[in-house]
Biopython code that builds the backbone (N, CA, C, O; Angstrom):
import numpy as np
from Bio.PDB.StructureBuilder import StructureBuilder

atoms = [
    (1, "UNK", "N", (1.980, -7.786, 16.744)),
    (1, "UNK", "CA", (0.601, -7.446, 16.423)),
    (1, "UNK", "C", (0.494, -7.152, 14.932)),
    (1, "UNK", "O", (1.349, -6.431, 14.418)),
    (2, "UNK", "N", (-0.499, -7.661, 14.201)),
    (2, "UNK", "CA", (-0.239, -7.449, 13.047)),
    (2, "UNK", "C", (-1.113, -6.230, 12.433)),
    (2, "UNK", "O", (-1.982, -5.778, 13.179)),
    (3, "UNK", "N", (-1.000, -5.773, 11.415)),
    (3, "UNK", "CA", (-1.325, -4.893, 10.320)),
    (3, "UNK", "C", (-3.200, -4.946, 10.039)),
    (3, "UNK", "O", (-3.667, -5.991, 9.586)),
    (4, "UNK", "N", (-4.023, -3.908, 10.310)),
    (4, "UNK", "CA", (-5.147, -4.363, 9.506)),
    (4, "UNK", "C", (-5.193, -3.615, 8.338)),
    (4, "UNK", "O", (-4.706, -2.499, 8.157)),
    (5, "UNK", "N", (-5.929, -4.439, 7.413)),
    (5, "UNK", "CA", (-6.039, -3.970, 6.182)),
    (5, "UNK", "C", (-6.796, -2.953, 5.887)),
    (5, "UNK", "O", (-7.035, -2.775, 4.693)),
    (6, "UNK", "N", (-7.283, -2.164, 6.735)),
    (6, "UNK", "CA", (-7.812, -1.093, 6.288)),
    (6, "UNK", "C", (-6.433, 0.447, 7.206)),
    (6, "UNK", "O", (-6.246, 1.638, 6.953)),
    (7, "UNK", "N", (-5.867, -0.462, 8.172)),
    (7, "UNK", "CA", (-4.419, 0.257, 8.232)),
    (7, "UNK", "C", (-3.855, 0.089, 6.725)),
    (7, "UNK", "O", (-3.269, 1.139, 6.465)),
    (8, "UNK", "N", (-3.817, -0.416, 6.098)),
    (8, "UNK", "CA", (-2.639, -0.458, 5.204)),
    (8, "UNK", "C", (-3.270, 0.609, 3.923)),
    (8, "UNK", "O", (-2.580, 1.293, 3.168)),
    (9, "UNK", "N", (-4.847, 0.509, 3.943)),
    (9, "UNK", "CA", (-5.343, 1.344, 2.855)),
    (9, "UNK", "C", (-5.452, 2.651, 3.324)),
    (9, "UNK", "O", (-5.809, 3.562, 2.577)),
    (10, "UNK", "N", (-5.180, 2.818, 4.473)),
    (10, "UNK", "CA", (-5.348, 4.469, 5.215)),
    (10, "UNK", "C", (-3.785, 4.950, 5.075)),
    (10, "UNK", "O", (-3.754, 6.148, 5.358)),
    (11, "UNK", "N", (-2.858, 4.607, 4.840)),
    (11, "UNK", "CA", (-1.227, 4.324, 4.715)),
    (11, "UNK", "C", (-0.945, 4.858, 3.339)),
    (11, "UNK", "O", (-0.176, 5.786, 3.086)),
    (12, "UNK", "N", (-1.770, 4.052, 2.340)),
    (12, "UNK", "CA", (-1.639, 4.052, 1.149)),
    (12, "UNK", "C", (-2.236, 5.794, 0.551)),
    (12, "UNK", "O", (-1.652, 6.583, -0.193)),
    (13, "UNK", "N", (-3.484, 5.909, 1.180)),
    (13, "UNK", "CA", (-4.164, 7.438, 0.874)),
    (13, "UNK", "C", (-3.375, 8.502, 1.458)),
    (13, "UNK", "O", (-3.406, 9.631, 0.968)),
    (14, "UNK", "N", (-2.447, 8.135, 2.791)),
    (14, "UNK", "CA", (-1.585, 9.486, 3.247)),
    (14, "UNK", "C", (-0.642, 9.101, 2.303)),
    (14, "UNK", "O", (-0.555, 10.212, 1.779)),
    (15, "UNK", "N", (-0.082, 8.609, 1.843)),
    (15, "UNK", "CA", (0.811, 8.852, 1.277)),
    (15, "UNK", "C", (0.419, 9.545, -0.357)),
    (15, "UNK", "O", (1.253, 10.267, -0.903)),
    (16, "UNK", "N", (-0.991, 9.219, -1.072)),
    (16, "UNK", "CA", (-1.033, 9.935, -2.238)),
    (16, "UNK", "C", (-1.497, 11.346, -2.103)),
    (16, "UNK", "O", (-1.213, 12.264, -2.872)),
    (17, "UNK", "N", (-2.316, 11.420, -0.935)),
    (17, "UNK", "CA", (-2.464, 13.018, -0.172)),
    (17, "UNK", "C", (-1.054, 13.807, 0.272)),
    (17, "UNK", "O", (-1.041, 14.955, 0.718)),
    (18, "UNK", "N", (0.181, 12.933, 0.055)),
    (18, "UNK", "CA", (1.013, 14.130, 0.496)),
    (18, "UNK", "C", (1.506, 14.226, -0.798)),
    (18, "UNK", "O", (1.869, 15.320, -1.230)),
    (19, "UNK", "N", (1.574, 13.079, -1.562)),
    (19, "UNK", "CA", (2.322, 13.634, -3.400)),
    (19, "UNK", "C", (1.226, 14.419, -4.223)),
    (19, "UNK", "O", (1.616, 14.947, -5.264)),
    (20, "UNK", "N", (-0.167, 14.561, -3.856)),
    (20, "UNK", "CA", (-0.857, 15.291, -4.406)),
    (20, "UNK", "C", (-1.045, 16.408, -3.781)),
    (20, "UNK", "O", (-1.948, 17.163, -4.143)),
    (21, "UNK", "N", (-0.285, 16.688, -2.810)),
    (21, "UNK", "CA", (-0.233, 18.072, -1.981)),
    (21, "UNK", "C", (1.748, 18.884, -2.402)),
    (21, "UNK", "O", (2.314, 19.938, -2.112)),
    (22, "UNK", "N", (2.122, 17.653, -3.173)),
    (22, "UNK", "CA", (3.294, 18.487, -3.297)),
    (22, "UNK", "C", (4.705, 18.104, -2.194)),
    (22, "UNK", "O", (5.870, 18.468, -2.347)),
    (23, "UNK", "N", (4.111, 17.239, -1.054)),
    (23, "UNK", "CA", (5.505, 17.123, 0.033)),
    (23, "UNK", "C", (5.758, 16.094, 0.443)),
    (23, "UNK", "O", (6.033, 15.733, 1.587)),
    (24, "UNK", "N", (5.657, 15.420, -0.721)),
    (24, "UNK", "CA", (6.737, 14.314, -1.653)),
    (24, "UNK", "C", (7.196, 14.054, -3.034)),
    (24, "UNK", "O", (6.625, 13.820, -4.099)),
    (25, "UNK", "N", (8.624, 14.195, -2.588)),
    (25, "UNK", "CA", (8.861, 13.690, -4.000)),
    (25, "UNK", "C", (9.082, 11.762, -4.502)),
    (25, "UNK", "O", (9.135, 10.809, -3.725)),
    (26, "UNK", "N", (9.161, 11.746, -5.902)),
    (26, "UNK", "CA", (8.956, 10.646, -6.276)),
    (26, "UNK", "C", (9.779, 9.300, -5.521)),
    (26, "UNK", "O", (9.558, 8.089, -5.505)),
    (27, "UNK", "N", (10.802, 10.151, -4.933)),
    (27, "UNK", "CA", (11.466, 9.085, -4.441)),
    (27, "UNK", "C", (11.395, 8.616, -2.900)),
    (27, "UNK", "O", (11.574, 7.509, -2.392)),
    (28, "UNK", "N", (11.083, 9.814, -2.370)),
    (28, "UNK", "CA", (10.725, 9.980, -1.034)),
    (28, "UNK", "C", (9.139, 8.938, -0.937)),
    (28, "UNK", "O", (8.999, 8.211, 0.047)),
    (29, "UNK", "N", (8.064, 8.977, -2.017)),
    (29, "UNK", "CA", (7.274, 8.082, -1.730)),
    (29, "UNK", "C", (7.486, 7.033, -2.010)),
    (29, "UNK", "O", (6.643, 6.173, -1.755)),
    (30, "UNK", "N", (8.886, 6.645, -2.744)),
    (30, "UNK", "CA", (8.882, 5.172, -2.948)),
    (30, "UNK", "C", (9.681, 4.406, -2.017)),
    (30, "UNK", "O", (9.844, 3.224, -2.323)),
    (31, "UNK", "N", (10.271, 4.862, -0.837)),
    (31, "UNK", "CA", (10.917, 5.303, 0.518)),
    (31, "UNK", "C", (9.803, 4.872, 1.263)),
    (31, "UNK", "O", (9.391, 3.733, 1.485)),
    (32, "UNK", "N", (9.537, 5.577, 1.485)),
    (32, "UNK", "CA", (7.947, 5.314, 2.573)),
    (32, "UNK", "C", (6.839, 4.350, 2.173)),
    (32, "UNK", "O", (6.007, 3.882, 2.951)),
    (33, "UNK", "N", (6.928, 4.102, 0.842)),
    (33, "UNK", "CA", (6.015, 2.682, 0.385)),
    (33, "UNK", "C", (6.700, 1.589, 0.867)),
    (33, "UNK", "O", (6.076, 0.663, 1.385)),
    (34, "UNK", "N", (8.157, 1.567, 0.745)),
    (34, "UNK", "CA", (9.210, 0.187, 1.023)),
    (34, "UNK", "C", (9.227, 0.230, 2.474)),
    (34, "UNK", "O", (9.784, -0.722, 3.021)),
    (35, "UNK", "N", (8.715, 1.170, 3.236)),
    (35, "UNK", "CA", (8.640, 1.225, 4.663)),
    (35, "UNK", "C", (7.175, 0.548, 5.046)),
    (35, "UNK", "O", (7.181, -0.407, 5.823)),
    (36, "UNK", "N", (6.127, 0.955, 4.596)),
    (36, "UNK", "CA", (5.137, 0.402, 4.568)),
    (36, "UNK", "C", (4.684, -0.988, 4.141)),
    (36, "UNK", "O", (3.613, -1.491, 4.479)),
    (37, "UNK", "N", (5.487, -1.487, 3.465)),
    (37, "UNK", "CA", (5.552, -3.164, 2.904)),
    (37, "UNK", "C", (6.484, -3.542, 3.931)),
    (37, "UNK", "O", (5.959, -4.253, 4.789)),
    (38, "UNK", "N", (7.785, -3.273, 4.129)),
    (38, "UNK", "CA", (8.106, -3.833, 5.190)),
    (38, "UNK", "C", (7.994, -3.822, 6.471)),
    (38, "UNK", "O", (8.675, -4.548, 7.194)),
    (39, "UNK", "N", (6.895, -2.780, 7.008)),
    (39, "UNK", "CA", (6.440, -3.400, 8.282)),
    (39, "UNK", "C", (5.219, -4.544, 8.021)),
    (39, "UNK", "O", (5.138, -5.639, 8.577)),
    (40, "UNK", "N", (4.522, -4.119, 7.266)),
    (40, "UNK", "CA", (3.561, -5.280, 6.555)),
    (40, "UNK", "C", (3.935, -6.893, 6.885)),
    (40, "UNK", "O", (3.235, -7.706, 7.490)),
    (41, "UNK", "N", (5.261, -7.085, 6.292)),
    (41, "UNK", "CA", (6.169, -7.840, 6.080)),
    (41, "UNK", "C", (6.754, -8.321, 7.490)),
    (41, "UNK", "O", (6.785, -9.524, 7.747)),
    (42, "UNK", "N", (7.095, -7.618, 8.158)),
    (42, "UNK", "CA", (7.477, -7.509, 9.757)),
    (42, "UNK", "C", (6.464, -8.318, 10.777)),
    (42, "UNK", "O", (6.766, -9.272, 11.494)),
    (43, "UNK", "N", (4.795, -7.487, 10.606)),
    (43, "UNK", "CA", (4.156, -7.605, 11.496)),
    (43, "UNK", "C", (3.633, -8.410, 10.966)),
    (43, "UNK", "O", (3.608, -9.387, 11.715)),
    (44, "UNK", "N", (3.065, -8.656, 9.870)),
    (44, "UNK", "CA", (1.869, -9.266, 9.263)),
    (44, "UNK", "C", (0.852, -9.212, 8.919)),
    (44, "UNK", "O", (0.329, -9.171, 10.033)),
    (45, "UNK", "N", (-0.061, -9.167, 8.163)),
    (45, "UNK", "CA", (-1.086, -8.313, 7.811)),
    (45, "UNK", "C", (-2.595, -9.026, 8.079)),
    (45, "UNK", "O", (-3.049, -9.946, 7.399)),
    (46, "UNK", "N", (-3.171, -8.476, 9.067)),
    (46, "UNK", "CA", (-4.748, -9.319, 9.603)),
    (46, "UNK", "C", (-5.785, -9.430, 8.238)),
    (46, "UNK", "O", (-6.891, -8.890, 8.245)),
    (47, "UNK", "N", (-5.362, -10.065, 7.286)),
    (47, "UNK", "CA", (-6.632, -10.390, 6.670)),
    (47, "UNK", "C", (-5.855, -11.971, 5.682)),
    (47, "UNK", "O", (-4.725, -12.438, 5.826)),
    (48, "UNK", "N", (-6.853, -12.397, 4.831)),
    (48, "UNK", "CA", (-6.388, -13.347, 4.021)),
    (48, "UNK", "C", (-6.673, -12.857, 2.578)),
    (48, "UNK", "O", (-7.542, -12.049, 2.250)),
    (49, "UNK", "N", (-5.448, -13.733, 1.470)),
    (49, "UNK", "CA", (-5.492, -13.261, 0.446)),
    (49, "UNK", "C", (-6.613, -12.536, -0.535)),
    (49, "UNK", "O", (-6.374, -11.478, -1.117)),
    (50, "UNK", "N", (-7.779, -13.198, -0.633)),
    (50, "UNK", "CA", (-8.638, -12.439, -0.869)),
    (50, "UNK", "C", (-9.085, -11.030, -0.520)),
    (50, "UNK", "O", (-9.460, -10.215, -1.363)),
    (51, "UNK", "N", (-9.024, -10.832, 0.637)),
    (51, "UNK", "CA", (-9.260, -9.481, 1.394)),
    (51, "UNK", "C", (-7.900, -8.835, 0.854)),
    (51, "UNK", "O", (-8.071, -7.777, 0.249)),
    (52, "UNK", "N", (-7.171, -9.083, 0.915)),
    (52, "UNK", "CA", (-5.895, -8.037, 0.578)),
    (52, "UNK", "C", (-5.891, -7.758, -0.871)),
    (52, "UNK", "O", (-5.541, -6.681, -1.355)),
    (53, "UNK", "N", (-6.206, -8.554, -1.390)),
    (53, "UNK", "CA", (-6.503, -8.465, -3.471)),
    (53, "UNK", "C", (-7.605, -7.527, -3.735)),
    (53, "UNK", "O", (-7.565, -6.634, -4.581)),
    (54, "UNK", "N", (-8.745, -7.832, -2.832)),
    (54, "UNK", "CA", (-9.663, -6.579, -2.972)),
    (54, "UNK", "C", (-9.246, -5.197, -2.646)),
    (54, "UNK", "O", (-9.357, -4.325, -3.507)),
    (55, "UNK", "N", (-8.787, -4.935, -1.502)),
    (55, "UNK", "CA", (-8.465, -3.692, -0.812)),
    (55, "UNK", "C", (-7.764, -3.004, -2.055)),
    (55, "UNK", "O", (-8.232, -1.998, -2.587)),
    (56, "UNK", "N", (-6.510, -3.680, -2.506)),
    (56, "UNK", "CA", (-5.565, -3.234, -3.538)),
    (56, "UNK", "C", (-6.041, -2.675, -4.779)),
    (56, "UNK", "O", (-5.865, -1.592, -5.338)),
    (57, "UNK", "N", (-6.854, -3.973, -5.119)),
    (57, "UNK", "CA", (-7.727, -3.622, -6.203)),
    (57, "UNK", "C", (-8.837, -1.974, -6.430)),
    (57, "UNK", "O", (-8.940, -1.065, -7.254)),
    (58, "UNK", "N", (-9.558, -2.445, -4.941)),
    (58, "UNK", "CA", (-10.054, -0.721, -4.768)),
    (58, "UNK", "C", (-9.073, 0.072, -4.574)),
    (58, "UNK", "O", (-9.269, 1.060, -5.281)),
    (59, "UNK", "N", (-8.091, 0.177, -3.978)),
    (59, "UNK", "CA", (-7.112, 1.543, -3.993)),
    (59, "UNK", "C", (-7.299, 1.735, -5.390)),
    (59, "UNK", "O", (-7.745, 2.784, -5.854)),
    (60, "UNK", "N", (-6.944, 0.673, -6.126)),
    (60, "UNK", "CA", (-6.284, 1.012, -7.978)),
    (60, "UNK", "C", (-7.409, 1.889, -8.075)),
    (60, "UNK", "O", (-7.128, 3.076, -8.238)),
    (61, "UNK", "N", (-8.947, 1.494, -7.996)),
    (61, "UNK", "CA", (-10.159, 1.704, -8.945)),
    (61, "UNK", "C", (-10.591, 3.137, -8.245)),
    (61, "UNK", "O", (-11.483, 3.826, -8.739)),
    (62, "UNK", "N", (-9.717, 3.609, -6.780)),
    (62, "UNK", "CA", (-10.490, 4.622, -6.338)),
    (62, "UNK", "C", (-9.104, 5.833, -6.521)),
    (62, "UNK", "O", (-9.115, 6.922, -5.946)),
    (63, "UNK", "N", (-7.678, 5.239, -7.668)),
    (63, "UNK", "CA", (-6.997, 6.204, -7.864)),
    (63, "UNK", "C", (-5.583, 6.523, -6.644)),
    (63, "UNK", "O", (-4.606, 7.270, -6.712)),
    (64, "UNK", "N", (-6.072, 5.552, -5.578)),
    (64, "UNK", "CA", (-5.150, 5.822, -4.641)),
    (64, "UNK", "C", (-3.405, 5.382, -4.862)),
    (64, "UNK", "O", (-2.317, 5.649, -4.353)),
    (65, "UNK", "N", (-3.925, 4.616, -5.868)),
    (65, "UNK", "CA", (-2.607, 3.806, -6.314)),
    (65, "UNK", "C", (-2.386, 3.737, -7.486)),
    (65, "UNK", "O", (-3.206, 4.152, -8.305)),
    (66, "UNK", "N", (-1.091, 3.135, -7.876)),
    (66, "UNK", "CA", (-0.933, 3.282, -9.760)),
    (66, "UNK", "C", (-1.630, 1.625, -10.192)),
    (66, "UNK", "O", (-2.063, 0.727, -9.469)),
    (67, "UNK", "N", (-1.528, 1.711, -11.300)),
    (67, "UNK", "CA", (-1.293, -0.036, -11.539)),
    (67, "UNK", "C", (0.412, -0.528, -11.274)),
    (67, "UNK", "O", (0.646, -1.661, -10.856)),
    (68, "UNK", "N", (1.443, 0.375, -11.544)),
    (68, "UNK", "CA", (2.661, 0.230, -10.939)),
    (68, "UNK", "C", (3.231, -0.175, -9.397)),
    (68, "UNK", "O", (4.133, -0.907, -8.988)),
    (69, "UNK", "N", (2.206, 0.704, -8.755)),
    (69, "UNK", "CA", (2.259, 0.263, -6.972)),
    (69, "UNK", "C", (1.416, -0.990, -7.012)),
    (69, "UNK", "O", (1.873, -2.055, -6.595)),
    (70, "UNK", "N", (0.211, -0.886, -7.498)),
    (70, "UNK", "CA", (-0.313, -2.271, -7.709)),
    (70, "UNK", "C", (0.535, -3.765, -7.629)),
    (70, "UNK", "O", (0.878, -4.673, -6.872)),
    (71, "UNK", "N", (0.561, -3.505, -8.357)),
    (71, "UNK", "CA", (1.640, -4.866, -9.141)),
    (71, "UNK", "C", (3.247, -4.900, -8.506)),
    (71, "UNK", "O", (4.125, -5.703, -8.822)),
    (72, "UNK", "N", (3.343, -3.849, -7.579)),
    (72, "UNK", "CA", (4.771, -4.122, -6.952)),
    (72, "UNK", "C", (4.022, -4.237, -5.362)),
    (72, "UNK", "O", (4.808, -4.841, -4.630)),
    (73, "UNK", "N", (2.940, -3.902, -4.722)),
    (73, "UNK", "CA", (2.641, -4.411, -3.622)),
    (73, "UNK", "C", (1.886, -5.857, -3.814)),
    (73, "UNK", "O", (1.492, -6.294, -2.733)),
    (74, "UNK", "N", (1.587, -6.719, -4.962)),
    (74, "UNK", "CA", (1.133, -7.558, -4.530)),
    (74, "UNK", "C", (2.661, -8.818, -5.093)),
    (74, "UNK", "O", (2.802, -9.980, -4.714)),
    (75, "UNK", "N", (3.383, -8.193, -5.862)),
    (75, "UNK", "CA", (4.380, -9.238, -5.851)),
    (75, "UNK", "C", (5.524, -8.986, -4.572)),
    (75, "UNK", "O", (6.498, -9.739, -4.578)),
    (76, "UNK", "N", (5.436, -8.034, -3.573)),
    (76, "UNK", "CA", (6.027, -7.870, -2.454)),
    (76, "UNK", "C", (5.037, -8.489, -1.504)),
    (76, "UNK", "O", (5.743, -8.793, -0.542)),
    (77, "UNK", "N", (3.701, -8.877, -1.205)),
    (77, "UNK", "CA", (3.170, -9.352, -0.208)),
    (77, "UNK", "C", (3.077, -10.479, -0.643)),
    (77, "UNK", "O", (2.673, -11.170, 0.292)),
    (78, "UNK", "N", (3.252, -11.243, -1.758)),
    (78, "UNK", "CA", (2.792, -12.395, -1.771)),
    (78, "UNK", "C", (1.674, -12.894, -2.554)),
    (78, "UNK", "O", (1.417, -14.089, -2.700)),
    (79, "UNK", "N", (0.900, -11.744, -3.143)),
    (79, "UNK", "CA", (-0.242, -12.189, -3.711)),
    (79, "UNK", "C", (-0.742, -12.231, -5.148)),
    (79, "UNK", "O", (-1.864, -12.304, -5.648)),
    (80, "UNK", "N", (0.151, -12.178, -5.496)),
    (80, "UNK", "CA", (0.091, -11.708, -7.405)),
    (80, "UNK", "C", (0.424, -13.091, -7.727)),
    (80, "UNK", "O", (0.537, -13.441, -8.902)),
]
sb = StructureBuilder()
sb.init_structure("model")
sb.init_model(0)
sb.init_chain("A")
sb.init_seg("    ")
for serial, (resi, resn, name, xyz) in enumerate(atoms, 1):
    if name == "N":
        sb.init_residue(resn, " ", resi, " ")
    sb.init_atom(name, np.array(xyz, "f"), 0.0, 1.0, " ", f" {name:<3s}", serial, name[0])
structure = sb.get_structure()
């Protein structure tokens, strides 16, 4: 069953809600991001490239993400 993309952007916000709460550290979220791409990766993700470039794109613009996670989740999914 695959991944929806608004699973993957609800994924992306727990994880900056727990480093902006303090109970993660830097490495521990980059742990749980490589967990999160590879089930991605596993299951597959219900949308097409476009839809996934946007989503990403808004994480960046709404702060949820770096331009660093950026640019390492779209050359890990495929879409950069």
């Amino acid at each position: 069953m695959s991944i929806s993309v608004e699973r993957l952007v609800q994924e992306l916000e727990k994880l900056k809600g727990e480093m902006d709460a303090g109970r993660l550290r830097s490495g521990e979220y980059d742990q749980r991001l490589a967990r999160v791409i590879q089930e991605l990766r596993d299951r597959g993700i219900d949308a097409d490239r476009a839809e996934i470039t946007a989503a990403v794109a808004d994480a960046l613009s709404r702060g949820v993400i770096t331009p660093g996670v950026k640019a390492h989740l779209e050359k890990r999914l495929g879409i950069a």
